[in-house]
Each structure stands twice: as C-alpha cells, then as structure tokens.
C-alpha positions in Angstrom: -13.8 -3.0 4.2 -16.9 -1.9 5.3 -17.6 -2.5 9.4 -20.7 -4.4 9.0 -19.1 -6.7 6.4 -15.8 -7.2 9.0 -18.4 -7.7 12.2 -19.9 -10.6 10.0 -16.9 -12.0 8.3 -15.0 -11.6 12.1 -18.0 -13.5 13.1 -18.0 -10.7 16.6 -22.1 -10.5 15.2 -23.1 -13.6 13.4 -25.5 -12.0 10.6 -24.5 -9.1 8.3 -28.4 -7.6 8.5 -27.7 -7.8 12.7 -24.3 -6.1 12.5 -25.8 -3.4 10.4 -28.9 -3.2 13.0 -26.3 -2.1 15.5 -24.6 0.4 13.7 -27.6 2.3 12.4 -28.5 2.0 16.1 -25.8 4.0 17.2 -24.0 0.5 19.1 -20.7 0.5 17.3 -18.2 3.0 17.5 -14.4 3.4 15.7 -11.9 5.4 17.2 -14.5 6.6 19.8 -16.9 8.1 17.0 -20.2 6.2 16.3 -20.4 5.1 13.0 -22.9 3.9 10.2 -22.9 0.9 8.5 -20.9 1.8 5.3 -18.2 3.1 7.3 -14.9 1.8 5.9 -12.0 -0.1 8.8 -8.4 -0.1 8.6 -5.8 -2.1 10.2 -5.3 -0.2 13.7 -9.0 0.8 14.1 -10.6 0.4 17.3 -13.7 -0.7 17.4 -16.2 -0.8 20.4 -19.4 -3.0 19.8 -22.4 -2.4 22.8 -24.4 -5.1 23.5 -27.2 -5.4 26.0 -25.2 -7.3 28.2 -22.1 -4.9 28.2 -19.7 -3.9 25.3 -16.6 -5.4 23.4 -13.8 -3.3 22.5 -10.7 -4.8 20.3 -8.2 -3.7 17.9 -8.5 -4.5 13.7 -5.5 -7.0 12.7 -6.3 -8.1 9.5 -8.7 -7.4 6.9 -10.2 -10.4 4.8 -13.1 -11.3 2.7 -13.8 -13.9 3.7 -12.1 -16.6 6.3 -12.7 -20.3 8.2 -14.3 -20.0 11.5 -11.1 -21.0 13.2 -9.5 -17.9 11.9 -12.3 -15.4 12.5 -10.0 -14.2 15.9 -7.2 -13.7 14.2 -8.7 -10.4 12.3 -9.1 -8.8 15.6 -7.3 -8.6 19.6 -9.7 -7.8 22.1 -8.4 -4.6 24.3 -11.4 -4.3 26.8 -14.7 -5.9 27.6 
C-alpha cells in the first residue's frame, strides 16, 4: 500500500491530498529514510510523520483498504512521539 493511502485510511492525516503534502515535503520518513508519496508499506515498517507541533513515530500492524473509524488504530502501535 502506498504511504499516503495508509496515512489516510489510518486516519494519522485526515485527507489523502494532506498526507501526500507531507511526504513530497520531506515530513514522513520509513525506516529512517524520507520517502515520496508512492512509496509502498509493509507490515513492520516504521514510520515517522513531523508535524509542526513535534513528530509521531509508530509501527505498521496491518494493512487494509479501507476500515471503520474505530479500527483506524489498530493498523498501527505508536513507538514514540
């Protein structure tokens, strides 16, 4: 899956266009390499999202098309803020 798609579906950013802002930004790293929007997640990727108030880093779980809000945090484990 691509990591704009999970950032949207994982609802971590809540627009797909905003999730792919951040990446071609240079925000969003995987494995500790910064990555472009296309770049394609596995289970056991970790991902580190910067924001302007600080960053998010947490650990791929799952990998779904699409999934009810209550089950968004169960794609992902949070590791670090």
């Amino acid at each position: 899956m691509r990591i704009d798609k999970f950032l949207k579906v994982s609802r971590i950013l809540k627009r797909r266009a905003l999730a792919q802002e951040a990446t071609d930004g240079g925000r969003v790293k995987v494995n500790g390499k910064t990555v472009k929007p296309a770049y394609r997640i596995k289970v056991g990727d970790v991902v580190e999202v910067g924001f302007n108030s600080g960053t998010i880093c947490f650990r791929v779980l799952d990998l779904k098309e699409t999934v009810k809000k209550e089950e968004a945090e169960k794609l992902y484990e949070i590791i670090g803020e």
